[in-house]
N, C-alpha and C positions, 0 to 999 in steps of 0.2 A: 242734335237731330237724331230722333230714333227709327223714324220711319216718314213715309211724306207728308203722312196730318197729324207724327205727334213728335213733337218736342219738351226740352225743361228747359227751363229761362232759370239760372240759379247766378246770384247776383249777392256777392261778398264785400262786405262794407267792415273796416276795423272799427270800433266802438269810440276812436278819438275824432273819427266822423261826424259819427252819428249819434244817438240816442233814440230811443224808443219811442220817443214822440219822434222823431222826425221817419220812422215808418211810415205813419198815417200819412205825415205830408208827404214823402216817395210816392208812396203807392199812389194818391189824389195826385199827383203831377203825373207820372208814368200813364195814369189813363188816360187825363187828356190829351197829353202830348200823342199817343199811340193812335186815339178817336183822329187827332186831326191829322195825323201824316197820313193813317190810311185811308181819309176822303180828300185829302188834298187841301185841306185848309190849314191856314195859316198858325203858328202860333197864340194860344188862348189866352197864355198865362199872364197874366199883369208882372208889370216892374217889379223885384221887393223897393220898399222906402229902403232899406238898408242891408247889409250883404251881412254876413256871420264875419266875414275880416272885421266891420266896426264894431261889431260885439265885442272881439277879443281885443283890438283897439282901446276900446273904455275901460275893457275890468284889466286889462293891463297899467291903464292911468292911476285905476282909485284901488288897484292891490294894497299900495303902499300908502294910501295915505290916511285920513282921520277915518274913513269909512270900515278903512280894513280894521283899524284900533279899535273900533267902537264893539263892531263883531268880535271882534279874538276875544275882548273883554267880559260879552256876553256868554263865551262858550266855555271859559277856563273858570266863571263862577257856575255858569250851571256844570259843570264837568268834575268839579272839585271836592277830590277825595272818592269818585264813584268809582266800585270795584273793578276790577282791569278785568275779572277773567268771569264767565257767567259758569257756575261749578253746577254743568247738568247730569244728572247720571244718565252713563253710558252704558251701551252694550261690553263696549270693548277700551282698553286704556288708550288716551290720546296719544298719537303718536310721537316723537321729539320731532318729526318734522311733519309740517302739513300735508295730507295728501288731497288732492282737490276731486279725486272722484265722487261723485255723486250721481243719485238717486231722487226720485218725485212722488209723491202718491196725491193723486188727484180725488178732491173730494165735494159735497156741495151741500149747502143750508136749503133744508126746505123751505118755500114758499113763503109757509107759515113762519117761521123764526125771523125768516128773512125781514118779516114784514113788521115783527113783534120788534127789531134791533131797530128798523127804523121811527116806529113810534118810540123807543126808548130814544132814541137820539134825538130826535125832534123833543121831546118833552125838557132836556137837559141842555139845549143850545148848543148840540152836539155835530157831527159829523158822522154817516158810517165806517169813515175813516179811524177817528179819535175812538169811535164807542170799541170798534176791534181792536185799537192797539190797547184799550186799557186790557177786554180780556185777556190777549195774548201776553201782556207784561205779568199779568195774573198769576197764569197757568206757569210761567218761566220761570215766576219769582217761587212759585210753591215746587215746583219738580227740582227745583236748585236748591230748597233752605235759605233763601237770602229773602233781603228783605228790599234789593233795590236791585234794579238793572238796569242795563243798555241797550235801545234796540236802535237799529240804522235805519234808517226807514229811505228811499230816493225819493226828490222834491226836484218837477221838471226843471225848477229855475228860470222861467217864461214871467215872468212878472211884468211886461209890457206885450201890449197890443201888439206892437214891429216884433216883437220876436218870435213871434204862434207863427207865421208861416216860414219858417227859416231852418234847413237842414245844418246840424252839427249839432254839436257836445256840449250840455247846456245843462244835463241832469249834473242833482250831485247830492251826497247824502248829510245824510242828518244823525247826529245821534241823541236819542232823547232819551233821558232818564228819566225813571217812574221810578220812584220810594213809596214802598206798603210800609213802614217801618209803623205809622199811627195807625193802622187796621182801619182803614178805611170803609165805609159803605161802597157802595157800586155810584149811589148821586157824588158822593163826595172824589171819587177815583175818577169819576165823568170828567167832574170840574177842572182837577188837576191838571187829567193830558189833556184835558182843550189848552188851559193857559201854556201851558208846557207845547204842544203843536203853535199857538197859533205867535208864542213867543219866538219860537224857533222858526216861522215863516217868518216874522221882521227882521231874521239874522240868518236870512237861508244862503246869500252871494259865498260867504266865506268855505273854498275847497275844503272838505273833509282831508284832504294829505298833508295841509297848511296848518288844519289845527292839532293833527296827528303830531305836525313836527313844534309845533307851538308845546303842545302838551309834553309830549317827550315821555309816554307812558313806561311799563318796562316793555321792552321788545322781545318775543320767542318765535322761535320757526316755526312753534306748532300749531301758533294760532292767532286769528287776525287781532292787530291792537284797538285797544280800545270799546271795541263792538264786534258780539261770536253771532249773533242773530241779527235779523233782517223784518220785517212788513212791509211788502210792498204792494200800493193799491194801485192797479189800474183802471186809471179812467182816461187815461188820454186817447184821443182820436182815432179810432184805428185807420181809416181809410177804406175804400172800398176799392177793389180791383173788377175794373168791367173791361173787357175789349171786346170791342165791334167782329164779330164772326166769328169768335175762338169760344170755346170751351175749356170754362179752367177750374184746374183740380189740385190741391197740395203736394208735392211731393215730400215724405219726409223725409228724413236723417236717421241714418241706422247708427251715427256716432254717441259713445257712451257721454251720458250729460256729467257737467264738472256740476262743484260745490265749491263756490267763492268761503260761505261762512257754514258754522255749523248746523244750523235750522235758517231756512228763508221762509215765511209764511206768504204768500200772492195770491192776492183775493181781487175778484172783479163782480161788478155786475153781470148777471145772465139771466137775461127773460124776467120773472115775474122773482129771483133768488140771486142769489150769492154762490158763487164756486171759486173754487183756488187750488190751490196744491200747494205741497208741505214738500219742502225738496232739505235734502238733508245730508249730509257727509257719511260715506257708508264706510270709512272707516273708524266710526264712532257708533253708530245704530245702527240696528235691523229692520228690516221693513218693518214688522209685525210689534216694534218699539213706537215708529211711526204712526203706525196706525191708532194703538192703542192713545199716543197722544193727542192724536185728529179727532178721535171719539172725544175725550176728554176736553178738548176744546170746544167741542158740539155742547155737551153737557154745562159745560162754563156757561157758554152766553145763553143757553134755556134759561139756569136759575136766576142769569144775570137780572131777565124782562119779567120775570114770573116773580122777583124782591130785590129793588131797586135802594132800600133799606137794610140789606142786608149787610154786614162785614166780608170783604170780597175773600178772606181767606178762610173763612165757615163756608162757602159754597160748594158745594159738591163736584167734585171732579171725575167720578165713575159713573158709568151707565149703569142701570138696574142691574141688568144680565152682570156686569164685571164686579160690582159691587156683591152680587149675592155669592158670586165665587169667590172671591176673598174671605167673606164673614164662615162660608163655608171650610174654607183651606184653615180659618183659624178654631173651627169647632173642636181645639186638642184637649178638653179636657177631662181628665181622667177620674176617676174614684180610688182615692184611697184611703189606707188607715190613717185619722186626725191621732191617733194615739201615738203613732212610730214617730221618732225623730228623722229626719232625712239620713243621716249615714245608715239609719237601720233600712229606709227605705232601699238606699244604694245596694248594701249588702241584699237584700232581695235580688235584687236584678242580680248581684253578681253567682248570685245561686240556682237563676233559672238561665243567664247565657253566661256562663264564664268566660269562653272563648269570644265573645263579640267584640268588637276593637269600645274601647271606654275613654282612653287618652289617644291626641297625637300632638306632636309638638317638633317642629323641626324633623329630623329622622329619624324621632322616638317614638313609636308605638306603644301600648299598654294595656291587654284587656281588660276585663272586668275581673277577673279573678288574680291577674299581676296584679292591680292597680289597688285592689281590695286587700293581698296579703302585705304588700309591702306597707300602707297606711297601716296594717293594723299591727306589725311591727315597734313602729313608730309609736301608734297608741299606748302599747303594752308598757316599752319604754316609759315616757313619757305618767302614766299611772305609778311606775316606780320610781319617779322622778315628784310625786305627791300631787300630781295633778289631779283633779277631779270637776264633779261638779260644779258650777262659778268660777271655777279658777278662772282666770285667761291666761292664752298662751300667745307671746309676740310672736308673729311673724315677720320678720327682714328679708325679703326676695323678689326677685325680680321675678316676670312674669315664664313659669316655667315650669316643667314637671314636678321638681322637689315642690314646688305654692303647692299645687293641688296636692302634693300627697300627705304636706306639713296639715293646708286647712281641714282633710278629711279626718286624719289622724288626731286632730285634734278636738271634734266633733264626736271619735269615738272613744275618746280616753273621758267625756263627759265636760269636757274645760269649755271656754270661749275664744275666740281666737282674735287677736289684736293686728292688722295690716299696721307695715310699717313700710313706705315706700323708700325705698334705699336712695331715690332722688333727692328727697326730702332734706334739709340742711341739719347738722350734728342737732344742731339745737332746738332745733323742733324735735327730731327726735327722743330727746334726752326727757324732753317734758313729758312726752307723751308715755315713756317711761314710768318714768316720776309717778306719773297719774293714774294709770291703768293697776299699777299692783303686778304684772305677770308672773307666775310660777318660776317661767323658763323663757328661755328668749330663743327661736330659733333662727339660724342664717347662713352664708355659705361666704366662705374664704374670701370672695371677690366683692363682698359686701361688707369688709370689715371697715374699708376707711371710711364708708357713709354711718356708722354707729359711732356715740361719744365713746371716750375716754377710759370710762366706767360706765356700765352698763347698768350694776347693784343688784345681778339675778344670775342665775347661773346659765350658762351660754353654750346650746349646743348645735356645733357648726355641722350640715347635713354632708357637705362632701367630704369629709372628715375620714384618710386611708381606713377602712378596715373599723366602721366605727360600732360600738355597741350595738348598738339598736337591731344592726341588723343577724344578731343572734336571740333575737326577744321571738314568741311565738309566732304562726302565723293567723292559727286562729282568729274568730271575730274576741273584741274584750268584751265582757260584762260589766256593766255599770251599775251597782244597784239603786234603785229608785232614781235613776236619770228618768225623767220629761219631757215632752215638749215644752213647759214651761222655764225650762231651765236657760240660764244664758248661753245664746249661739253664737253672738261675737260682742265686739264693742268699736265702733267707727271714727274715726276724728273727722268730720268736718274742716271745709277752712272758715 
C-alpha cells in the first residue's frame, strides 16, 4: 500500500510452478475470480477435468518405459556427433566459469518484411516459426564458420486439449540441429527445419536434462551443454488483466536481467509485424556487437523473401550503410614500383621511418632500421656464403624474430627461401632437402633434433655465441641484375 488509492500487487511464482503459458491462464483466472468477489458472486471458474498432480502422475509412469526409449532414441540419432560448443566471435574471451549477467536489445520487422516472411512461409508449407529458425541458424552458422548448429528453442508441451487450462511446469526445450554443410537454398533450408521442427514435436515429452544426461556431452562451467543459443516464439495466451474499478499500470523491476545462454533470440507477433529482442550474455558482447548482429539478421530474412533460390550462405548479411564502410575501411591500396622487389620496397620504408616499431614478438621490439641492418647482416654473410640469385635458402625456425630476419635477409642476398617447419617429422624433412638444392640451411640450436642426421649443406645455426654474421656490414647488399622475376621462395605443400 502506498497511498489509499494506490497500491502494487507483486506476486512471485518459482518457474517449477509455473511456465509461461500458465501466465495467461493466472492472469484470465485472477480476473475473474476478483470480477466476482467484488460483486458478490459466486465462483465462475469451471472444474479442471484433471489437476497438474495427474500430469505429473502419467509422465512419471511412461518416463521409464517403451515411450521414453522410443524418444531418447530419436534425440541421440539426431544429436549424433553435433558440435558441443557454437564458436561465436566475441567481444571478450569466455570466461572459465559462466557468468549469467545479461543484457537485451529490443528490436522490430517492419510491416512490410513482416508480411513478405509470411508469404514466404505459406508458399513452403512452413511456420513463421520454422521460416525464423532457419534464418537465425543461418546468421549463427556463418558468424561461427561452422557449418551446423544447435539451437534450443521451449515447446509448451500442452499436447492435449485437458492440459491448455492447467497452471504448472509443462514447457521444455528442444534442441534442434540445422546442417548448411550442402549449401543449401533458402526452399531447400525451409524444408529442412520444418521436418527437423515438426520431427522434434512427435518427440517433444522427453526433459531436455534426461537427454543431457543420456547424451553425457563434455561438461564446462563456462557454458551451457549441448546448446549456447536459444529461439524462442511466443504465441502462447497472454491473458488479459481487467478489474472492475481499478486502474492498472506495470510496475517494473529495476533488477539487472540474467543470461541463461549466450544469445536468446524472442520473437512475437505485434500489430500488423514481428518484434523481439536479442538478450545476450554481456560478458561475451557488447551491446553495439548486438546490434550490429540484429541489423544483420534484418538483412538475412530481406534477401531470404527477395531469392528463395538463392544459397543461404551467398546472402548478404550487411546493411548498405555497414557494407559500404567496410569496402571503404578496405580501399588500402597503394601504388608502387612493379620494378622493386619487396625487400627493396622494405628498405624504403626503412629510410623514410627508421625509428617506427617494424617487428614485435614477445618482449622484442625492432624498428625499421634495427630490423633492416641486422637482415642485411645476414644477407651480406650469406652472399659470401655463394648465395645469389635462384639459390634457396632453408629455413628451420619456429615462428619468431630470427624467421623474419633469416626470410628478409634472404630476399636480399637475391636467393629463394625454403620453410622448413621444425614440427615436421625428420623425414619429411630430409626430402625436402634432398629436393630443394639449398645453398645454406638456416636454424637455431633448439631445432636441432627436428633436422635429419645429415643435412648434405652447410648449416648455420642463428643463435650461434658470437657468430660471424654479425661482423658482416650493415649496409643495404647489391644484387646485380636481381628482379622481380627472380625466384622468392619455394613451398611444399601436403
Amino acid at each position: 500500500k502506498l497511498a489509499a488509492q494506490d497500491h502494487i500487487l507483486l506476486l512471485t511464482m518459482h518457474h517449477i510452478v509455473s511456465d509461461g503459458w500458465s501466465m495467461g491462464v493466472l492472469v484470465n483466472e485472477f480476473s475473474a475470480l476478483y470480477t466476482a468477489f467484488s460483486t458478490g458472486l459466486p465462483d465462475p471458474l469451471p472444474a479442471l477435468p484433471i489437476q497438474y498432480a495427474d500430469f505429473a502422475a502419467w509422465q512419471h509412469r511412461w518416463i521409464s518405459g517403451a515411450l521414453l526409449q522410443r524418444q531418447l532414441e530419436f534425440w541421440r540419432a539426431h544429436l549424433h556427433s553435433a558440435p558441443a560448443l557454437l564458436e561465436l566471435p566475441t567481444d571478450r574471451p569466455r570466461p572459465p566459469v559462466q557468468d549469467h549477467a545479461g543484457a537485451s536489445l529490443d528490436f522490430a520487422l517492419s510491416p512490410a518484411l513482416s508480411a513478405q516472411l509470411k508469404a514466404l512461409a505459406q508458399r513452403h508449407g512452413c511456420t513463421l516459426f520454422m521460416t525464423l529458425l532457419a534464418a537465425w541458424a543461418t546468421l549463427l552458422a556463418r558468424l561461427a564458420g561452422q557449418s551446423e548448429v544447435v539451437i534450443g528453442s521451449p515447446t509448451a508441451n500442452r499436447h492435449r486439449a485437458e492440459l491448455e487450462p492447467l497452471i504448472g511446469f509443462f514447457v521444455n526445450t528442444q534442441a534442434l540441429r540445422i546442417d548448411l554443410s550442402a549449401r543449401p537454398s533458402v526452399a531447400q533450408l525451409l524444408g529442412q527445419v520444418r521436418a527437423t521442427a515438426l520431427a522434434a514435436q512427435d518427440h517433444q515429452d522427453l526433459p531436455l536434462e534426461q537427454l543431457i544426461e543420456a547424451l553425457n556431452p563434455p561438461r564446462s562451467l563456462a557454458h551451457h551443454p549441448l546448446l549456447q543459443v536459444m529461439l524462442t516464439w511466443q504465441n502462447a495466451p497472454a491473458g488479459e488483466l481487467a478489474l472492475p474499478g481499478l486502474q492498472l499500470l506495470p510496475a517494473l523491476a529495476d533488477g539487472a536481467a540474467s543470461a541463461k545462454f549466450d544469445l536468446e533470440l524472442s520473437l512475437h507477433e505485434h500489430g500488423h509485424g514481428i518484434a523481439g529482442s536479442l538478450q545476450y550474455a554481456c560478458a561475451l558482447f557488447e551491446y553495439v556487437s548486438i546490434e550490429r548482429h540484429a541489423a544483420q539478421l534484418v538483412t538475412l530474412l530481406q534477401a531470404m523473401v527477395e531469392d528463395d533460390s538463392a544459397c543461404v550462405l551467398r546472402l548478404p548479411l550487411l546493411p548498405e550503410t555497414e557494407q559500404a564502410q567496410l569496402l571503404d575501411f578496405n580501399a588500402t591500396e597503394a601504388a608502387f614500383d612493379a620494378e622493386l622487389c619487396i625487400h627493396q620496397i622494405f628498405e624504403q620504408q626503412a629510410r623514410l621511418r627508421p625509428e617506427a616499431t617494424a617487428l614485435v614478438f614477445e618482449q622484442e621490439c625492432l624498428s625499421y632500421a634495427a630490423l633492416n641492418a641486422r637482415a642485411n647482416q645476414l644477407a651480406h654473410h650469406l652472399r659470401a656464403l655463394g648465395v645469389g640469385p635462384d639459390s634457396r635458402v632453408a629455413i628451420c625456425l619456429p615462428r619468431s624474430t630470427e624467421m623474419v630476419v633469416a626470410l628478409l635477409a634472404t630476399l636480399k642476398a637475391g636467393a629463394a627461401y625454403v620453410p622448413l617447419d621444425p614440427a615436421y617429422p625428420a623425414q619429411r624433412l630430409a626430402f625436402m632437402l634432398e629436393d630443394c638444392h639449398p645453398t645454406v640451411l638456416l636454424s637455431r640450436s633448439d631445432c636441432a633434433q627436428a633436422l635429419p642426421a645429415s643435412v648434405g649443406v652447410p648449416l648455420l645455426w642463428l643463435d650461434a655465441p658470437d657468430p660471424a654474421w654479425l661482423l658482416a656490414p650493415q649496409h643495404n647488399p647489391a644484387v646485380p641484375g636481381l628482379t622481380p622475376a627472380h625466384l622468392a621462395y619455394v613451398i611444399y605443400t601436403s
